[in-house]
MIMI-588561 format. One record per atom (N, C-alpha, C, O): z, y, x. Coordinates in steps of 0.1 Angstrom, whole numbers, plus 5000, padded with zeros to 4 digits. Layout:
% residues N
ZYX
...
This chain:
% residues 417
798301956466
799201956455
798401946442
798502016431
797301826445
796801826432
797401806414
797001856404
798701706421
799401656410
799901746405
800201716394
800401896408
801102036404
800402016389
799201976387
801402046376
801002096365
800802226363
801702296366
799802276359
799902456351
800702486342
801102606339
801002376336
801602426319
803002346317
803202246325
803902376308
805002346309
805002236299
804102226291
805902166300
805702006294
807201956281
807901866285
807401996270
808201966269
808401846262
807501806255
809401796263
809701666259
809501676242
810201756237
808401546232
807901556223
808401426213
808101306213
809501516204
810201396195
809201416183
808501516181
809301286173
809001256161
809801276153
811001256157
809601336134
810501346131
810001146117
809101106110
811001136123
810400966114
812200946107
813400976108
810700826097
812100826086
813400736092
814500766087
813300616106
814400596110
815200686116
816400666118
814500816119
815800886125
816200966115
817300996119
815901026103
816601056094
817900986088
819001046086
817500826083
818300766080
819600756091
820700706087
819500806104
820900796117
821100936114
822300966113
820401016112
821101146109
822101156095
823201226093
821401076087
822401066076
824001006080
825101046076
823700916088
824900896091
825900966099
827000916101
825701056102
826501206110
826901266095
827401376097
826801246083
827001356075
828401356072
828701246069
829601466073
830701456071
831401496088
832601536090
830701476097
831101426112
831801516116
831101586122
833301566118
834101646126
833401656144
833101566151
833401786148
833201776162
833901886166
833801996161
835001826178
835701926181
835102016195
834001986201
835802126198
835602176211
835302116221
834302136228
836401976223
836201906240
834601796236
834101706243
834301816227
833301726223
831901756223
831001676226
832101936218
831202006218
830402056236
829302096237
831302026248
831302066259
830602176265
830302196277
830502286252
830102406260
831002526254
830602636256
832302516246
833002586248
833502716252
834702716253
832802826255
832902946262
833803026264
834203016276
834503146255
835103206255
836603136245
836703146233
837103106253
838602996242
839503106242
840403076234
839803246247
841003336248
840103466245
839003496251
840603536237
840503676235
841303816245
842403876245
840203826253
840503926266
839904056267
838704066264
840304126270
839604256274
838304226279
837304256273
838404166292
837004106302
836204046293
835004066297
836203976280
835203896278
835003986266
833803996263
835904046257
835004156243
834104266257
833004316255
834904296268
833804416274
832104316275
830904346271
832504226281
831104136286
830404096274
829204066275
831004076262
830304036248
829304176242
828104176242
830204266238
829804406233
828904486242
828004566238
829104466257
827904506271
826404416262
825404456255
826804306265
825604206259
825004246243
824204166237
825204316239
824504326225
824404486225
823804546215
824904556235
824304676231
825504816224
825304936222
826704706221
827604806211
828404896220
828904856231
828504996217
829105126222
830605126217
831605166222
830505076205
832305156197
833105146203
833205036209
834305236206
835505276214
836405146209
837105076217
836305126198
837105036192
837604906199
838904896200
836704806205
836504716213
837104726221
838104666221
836904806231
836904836244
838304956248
839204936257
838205046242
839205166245
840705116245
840905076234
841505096252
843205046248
843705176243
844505146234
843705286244
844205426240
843905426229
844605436220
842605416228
841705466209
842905336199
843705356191
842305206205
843305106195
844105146194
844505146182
844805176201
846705176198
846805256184
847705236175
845505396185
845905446172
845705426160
846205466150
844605326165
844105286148
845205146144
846005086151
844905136129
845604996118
845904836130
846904766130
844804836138
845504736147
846404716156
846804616162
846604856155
847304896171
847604856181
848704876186
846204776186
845604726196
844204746198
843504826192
843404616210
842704586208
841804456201
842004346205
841104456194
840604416187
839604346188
838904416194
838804206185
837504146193
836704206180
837304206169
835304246181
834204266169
834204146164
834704056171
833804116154
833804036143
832703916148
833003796147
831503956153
830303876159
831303826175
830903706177
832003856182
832703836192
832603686188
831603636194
833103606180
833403436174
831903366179
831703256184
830803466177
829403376181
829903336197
829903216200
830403436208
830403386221
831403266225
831403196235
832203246212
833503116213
832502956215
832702886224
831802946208
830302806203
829802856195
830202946187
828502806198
828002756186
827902816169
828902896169
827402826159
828102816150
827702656148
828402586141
826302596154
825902446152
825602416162
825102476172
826102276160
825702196175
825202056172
825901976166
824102046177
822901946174
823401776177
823101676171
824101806188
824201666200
825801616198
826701626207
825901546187
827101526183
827601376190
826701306193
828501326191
829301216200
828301116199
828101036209
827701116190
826700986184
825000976188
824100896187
825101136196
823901146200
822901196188
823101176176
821601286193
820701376186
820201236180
820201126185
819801266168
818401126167
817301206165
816401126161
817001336165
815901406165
815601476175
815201586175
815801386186
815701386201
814001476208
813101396208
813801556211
812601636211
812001696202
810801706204
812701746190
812101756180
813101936182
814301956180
812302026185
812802156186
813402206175
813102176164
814502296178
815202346171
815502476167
816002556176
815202516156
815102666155
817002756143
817302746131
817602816152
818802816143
818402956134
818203066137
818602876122
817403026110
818303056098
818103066086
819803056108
820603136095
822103116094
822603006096
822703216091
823903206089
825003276078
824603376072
826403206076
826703286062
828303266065
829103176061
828403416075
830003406078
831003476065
830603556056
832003436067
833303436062
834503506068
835103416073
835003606070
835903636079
837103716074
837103826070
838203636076
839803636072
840403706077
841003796072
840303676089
841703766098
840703796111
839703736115
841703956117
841303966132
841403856137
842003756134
840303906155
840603796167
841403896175
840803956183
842803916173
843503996182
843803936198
843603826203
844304056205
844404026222
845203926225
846303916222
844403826232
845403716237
845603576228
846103476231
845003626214
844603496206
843903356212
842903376219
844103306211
843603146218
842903066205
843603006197
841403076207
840703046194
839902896200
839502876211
840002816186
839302666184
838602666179
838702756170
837302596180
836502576170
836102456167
836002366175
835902446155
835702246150
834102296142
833802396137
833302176143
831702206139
832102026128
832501916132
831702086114
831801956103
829801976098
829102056092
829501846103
828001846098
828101856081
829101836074
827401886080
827301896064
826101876059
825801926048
825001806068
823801746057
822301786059
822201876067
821401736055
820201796057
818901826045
819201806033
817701856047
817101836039
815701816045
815301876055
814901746039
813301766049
812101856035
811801836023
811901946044
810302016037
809102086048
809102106060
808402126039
807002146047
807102286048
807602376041
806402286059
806302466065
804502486069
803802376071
803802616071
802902686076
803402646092
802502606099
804502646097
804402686115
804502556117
804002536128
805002436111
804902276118
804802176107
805502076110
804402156098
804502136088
805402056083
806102116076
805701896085
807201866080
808201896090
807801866101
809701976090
810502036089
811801986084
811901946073
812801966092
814001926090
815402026091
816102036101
815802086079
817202136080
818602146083
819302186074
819002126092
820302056089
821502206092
821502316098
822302106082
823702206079
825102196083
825802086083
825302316085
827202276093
827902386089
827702506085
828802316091
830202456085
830702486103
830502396111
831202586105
831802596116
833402676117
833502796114
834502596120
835702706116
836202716129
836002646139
837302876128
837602876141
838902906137
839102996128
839602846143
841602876145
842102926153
841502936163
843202966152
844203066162
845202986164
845502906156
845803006176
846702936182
848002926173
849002876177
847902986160
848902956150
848002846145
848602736143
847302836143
846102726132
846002776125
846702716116
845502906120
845302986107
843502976110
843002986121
843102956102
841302986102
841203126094
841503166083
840403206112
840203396105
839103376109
838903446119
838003286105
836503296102
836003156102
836403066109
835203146093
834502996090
832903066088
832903186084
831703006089
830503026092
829502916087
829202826095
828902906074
827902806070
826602866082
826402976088
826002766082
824602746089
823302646088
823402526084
822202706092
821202606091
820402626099
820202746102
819802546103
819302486116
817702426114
817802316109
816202476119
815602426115
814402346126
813702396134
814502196123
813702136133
812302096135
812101986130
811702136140
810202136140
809302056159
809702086170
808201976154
807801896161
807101986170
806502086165
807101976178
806602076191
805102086190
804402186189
804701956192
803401926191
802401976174
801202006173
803001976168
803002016154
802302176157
801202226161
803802236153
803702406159
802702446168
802202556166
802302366180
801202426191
799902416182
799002506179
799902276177
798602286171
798102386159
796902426158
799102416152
799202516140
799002656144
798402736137
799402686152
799402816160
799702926154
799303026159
800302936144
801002976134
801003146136
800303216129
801903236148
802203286156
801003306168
801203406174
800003246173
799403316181
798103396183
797303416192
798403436168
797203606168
798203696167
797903776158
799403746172
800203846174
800003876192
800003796201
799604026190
799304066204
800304116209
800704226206
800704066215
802104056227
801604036245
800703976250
802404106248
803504286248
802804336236
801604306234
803604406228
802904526223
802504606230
803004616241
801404686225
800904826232
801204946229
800305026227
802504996229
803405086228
802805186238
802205166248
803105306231
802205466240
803905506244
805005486239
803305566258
805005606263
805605756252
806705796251
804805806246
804905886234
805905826224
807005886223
805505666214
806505616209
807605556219
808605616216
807805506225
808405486234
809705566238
810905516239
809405696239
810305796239
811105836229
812205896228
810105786218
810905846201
812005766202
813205796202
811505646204
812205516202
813605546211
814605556203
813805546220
814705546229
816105676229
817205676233
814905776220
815905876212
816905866203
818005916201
815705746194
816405756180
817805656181
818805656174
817605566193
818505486197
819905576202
821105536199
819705706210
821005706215
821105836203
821405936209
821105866194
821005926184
822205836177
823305866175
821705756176
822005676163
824005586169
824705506163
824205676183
825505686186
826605766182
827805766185
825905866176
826605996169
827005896154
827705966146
826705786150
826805736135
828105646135
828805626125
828405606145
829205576148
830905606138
831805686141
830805526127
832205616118
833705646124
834405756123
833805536129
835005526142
836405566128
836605556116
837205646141
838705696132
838205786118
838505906122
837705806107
837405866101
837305756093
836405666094
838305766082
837905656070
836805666061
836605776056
836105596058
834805566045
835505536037
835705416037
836205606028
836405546012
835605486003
834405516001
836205405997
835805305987
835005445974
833805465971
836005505970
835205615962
834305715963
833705765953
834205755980
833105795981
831605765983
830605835985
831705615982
830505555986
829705555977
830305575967
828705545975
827505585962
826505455963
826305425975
826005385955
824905285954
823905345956
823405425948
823205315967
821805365975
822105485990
821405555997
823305455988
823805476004
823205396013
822905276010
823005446025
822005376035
822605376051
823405466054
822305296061
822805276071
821505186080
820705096075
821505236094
820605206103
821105156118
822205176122
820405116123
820405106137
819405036147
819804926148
818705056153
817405046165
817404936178
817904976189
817004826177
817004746188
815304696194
814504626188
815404776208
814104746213
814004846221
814804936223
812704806229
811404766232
812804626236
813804666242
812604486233
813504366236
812604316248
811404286249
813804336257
812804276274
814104166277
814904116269
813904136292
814203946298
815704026300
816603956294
816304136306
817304216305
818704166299
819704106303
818104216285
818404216270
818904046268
819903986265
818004006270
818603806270
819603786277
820703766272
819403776290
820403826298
821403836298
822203746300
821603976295
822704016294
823703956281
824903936283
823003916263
823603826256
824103696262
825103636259
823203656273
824003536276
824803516284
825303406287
825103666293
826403666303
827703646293
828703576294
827303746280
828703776270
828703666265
829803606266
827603576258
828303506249
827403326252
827303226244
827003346263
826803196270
826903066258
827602976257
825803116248
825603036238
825102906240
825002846229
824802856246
824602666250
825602626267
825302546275
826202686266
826602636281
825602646292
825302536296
825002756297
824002756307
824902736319
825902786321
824002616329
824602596339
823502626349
822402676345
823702596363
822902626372
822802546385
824002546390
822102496393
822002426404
822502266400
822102186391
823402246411
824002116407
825002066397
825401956394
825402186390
825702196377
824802156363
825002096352
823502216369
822902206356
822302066357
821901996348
822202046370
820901876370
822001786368
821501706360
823101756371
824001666363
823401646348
822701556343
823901756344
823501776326
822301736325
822101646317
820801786333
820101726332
819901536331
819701486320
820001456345
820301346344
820801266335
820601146333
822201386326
823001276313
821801266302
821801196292
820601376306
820201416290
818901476296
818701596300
817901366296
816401406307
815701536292
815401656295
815701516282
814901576269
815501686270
814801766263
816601766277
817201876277
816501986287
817202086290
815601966291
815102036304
814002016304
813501906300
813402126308
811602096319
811202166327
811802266330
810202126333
809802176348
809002316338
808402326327
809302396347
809002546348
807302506361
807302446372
806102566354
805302516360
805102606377
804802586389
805702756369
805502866386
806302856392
806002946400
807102826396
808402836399
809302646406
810202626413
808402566398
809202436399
810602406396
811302326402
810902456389
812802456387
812502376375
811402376370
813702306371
813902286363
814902386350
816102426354
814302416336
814802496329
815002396317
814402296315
816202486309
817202406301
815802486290
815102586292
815902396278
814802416268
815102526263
814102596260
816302566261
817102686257
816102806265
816102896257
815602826273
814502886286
813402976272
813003086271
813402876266
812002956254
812403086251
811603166247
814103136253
814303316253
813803366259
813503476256
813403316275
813403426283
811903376295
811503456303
811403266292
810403216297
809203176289
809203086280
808103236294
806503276285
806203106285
805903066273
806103016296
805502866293
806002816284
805502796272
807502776289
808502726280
808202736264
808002656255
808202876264
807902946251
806802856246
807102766238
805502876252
804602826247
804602706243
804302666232
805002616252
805002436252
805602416236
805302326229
806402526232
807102526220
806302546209
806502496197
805302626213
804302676200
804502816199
804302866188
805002876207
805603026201
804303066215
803902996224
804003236208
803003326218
803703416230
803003456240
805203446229
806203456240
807503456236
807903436225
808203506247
809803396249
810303486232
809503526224
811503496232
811703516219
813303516215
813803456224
814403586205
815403636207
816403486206
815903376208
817403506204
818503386198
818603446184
818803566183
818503326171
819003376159
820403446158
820603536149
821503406169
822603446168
822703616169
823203706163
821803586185
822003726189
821403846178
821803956179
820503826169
819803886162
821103956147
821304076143
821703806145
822703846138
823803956145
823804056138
824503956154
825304036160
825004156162
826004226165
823204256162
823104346160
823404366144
824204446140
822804306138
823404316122
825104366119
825504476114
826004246126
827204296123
827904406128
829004456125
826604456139
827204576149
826904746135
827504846133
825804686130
825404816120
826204816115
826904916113
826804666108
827904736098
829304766100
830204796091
829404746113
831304786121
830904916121
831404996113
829804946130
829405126130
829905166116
831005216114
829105136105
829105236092
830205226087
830605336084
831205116085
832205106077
833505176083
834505206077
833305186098
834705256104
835605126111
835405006114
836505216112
837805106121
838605076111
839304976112
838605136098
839505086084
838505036078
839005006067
837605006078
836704866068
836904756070
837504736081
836704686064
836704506064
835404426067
835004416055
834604376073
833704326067
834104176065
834404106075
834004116049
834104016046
833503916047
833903806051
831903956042
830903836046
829903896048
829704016046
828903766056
828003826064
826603736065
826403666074
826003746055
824803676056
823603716057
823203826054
822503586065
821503646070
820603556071
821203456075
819303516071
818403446072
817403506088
817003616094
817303416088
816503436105
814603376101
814403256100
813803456100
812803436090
811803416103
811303306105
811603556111
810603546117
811503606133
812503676134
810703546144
811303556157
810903726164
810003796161
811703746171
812103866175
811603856192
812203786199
810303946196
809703826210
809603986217
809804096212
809403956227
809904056239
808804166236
807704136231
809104246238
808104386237
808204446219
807504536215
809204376211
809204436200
809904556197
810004636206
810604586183
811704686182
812004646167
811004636159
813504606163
813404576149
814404696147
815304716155
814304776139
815204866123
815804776118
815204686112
817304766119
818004706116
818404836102
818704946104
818204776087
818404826078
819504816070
820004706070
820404906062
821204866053
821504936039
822205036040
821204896029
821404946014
822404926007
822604806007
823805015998
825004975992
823804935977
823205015970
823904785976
823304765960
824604765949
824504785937
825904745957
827004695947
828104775951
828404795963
829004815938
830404835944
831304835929
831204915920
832404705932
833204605927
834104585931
834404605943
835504525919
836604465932
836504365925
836704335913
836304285938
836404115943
837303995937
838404055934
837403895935
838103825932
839303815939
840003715939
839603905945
840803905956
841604035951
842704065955
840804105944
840704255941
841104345952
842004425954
839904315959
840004385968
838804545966
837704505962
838804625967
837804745969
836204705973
835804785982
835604635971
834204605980
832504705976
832104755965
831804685990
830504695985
829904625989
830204565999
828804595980
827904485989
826104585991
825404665985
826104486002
825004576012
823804456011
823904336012
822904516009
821504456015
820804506025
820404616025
820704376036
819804446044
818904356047
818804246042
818104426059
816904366067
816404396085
817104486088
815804376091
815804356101
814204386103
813604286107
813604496101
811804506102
811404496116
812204486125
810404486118
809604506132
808504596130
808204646119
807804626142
807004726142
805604676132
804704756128
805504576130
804704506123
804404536111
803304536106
805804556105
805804586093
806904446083
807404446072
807004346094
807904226089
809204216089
809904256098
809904156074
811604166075
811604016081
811003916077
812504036094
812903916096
813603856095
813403736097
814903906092
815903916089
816503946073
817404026072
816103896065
816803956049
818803916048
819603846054
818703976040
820703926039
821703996031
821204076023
822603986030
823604066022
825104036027
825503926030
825804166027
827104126036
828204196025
828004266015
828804176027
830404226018
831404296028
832004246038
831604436021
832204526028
833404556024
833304656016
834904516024
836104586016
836604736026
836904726038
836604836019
836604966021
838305046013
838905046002
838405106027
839905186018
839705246011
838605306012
841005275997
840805335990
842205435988
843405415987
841305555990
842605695992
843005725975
843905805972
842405665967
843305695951
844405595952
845505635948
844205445957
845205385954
846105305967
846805205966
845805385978
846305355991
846305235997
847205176003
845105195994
844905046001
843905066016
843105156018
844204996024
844104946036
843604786040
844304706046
842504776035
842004636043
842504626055
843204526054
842504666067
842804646082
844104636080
844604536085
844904686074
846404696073
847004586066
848004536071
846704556059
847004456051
846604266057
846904156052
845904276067
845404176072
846504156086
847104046088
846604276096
847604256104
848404266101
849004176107
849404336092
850604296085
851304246078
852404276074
850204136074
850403996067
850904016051
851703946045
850204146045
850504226032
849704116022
848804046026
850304126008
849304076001
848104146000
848004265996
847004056002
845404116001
845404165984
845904115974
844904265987
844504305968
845204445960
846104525962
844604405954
845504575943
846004505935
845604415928
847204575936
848104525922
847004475907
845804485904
847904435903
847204405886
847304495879
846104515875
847904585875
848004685870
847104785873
846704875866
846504745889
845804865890
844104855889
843204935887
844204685891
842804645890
842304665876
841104675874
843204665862
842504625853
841904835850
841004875843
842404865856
842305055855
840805105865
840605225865
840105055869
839605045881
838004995876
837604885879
837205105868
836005085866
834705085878
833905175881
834704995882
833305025897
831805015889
831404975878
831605055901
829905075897
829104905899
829404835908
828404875891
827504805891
825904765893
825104795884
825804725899
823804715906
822704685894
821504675897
């Protein structure tokens, strides 16, 4: 078995100016669901918020409990707000027209949701992906670097859009990255003492008592430099896993399933050198070669999934009567097995909105043990208010007008950052 390779091989695109100029031509490009062909979760069910919220870690009764909903503003069940990542995508690279940056790896490094309305039980949700453009610049980890951007909306079987999601996407030469090595003086596994280890695993089920749940967070009690946390780690092959039972983010297939897909699309796959299998490139989460062939020192999280702990801190703090309206986040530096990131959160702002609605706005970050934000961002929180009887959640399922009267907005001094 001389011919056996050691090392994993992955398929090595150029980023050249003719394929820029074919990517220009995708700009504007509608792509629907049957187009996108990985599709996942199209109906909102008990079975698939339990298997989404199992997959990221979230505990809240909210989700999951049919007794607890009934009492709260929805009075039902309700999907978490990150639930929409397990529907597609927020981007999808391989549009009807074909990639033209065909081996050229892709890193998804950010997102900037929008969110209108619940995904209530039994809703039947679409999603449409509109490219929206690119840009090329130089980086430290591969040096030229390709952007590209998409809006992503998702509809309800009425066609109302209750979330739309900007994104960007960043693509880098494989061969580039290995050589740059950008990432490989980080000593991985970490060397964690079962001492920390234990803190760690405390402060995690600790941090289940924070939980705001039925207990409203008022708009007026909230103070600028209010703070909010939550703990994900030691991140093992598990933890991947399990995100991708809930929210089967590329269509992972398997056996004769996946080598079809293979054969339509040879650059989509590579041989796994211990093992001999063939693995979907998507593999760099949860496999150390793969990883490497990529330029990374081991496997490493999904930007998505990184965000969905994010949106989990802030469902925790705001309660079952908060809103969260937007949700932005940059995906800076990767999140690789044996880590733990502090998921951070600061009230910098509290305003009402051009909707006049009650809001705070939060800054947060995402540290590692390292000492690195990988994660920076800022999300928008609309929060009830017991002086003037407003109800974000309420007003959203019962189709109320969003906002405070006029009369009451011009009375209504907030604090400013």
């Amino acid at each position: 078995m001389n011919n056996v390779k050691t090392t994993a091989e992955l398929p090595e695109g150029i980023i050249t100016d003719k394929a820029l100029r074919e990517l220009a031509k995708q700009i504007g490009l509608k792509i629907s669901a049957e187009e996108m062909g990985n599709w996942f979760n199209s109906e909102v069910t008990l079975d698939s918020i339990k298997h989404f919220v199992d997959g990221i870690g979230d505990t809240n009764p909210l989700w999951v409990d049919e007794e607890y909903a009934k009492k709260t503003k929805y009075k039902g069940i309700v999907a978490p707000p990150n639930w929409l990542y397990s529907v597609c995508p927020t981007w999808w690279l391989f549009t009807p027209y074909g990639d033209p940056l065909r081996g050229v790896h892709a890193f998804h490094s950010g997102n900037d949701w929008i969110f209108l309305k619940p995904a209530r039980l039994y809703d039947k949700i679409t999603p449409e992906i509109i490219q929206a453009g690119f840009s090329v610049r130089s980086s430290q980890f591969a040096g030229k670097i390709v952007l590209q951007y998409a809006i992503t909306y998702y509809r309800n079987q009425k066609g109302e859009v209750i979330a739309y999601a900007y994104m960007w996407t960043t693509r880098a030469e494989r061969r580039s990255a290995r050589e740059r090595g950008k990432y490989m003086r980080y000593v991985l596994p970490h060397p964690w003492s079962e001492e920390e280890l234990k803190r760690i695993e405390e402060e995690i089920l600790a941090e289940e008592k924070e939980i705001r749940g039925a207990k409203p967070r008022f708009w007026e009690d909230v103070q600028i430099g209010d703070e909010m946390k939550l703990t994900k780690g030691p991140f093992g092959l598990t933890d991947i896993i399990a995100y991708c039972m809930g929210a089967n983010p590329v269509g992972l297939k398997a056996f004769r399933s996946a080598l079809k897909v293979y054969r339509r699309h040879p650059r989509w796959a590579v041989r796994d050198p211990t093992t001999f299998a063939l693995e979907p490139i998507y593999a760099v989460h949860y496999n150390k070669a793969v990883a490497n062939a990529a330029g990374l020192p081991y496997p490493y999280d999904v930007g998505a999934q990184r965000h969905c702990f994010l949106i989990q801190m802030i469902t925790d703090w705001m309660g079952d009567d908060g809103w969260l309206k937007r949700c932005y986040a940059e995906y800076r530096r990767f999140f690789y097995f044996s880590d733990v990131l502090w998921f951070k959160g600061r009230v910098v702002d509290k305003f009402i909105d051009e909707d006049g609605e009650p809001c705070v706005g939060i800054e947060t970050h995402a540290v590692n043990q390292r000492g690195e934000d990988t994660m920076p961002g800022y999300s928008i929180v609309v929060l009830p208010s017991k002086e003037y009887d407003y109800w974000p959640v309420e007003v959203r399922v019962e189709g109320k007008r969003i906002g405070l009267p006029e009369e009451v907005r011009i009375k209504v001094k907030p604090m400013n950052s």
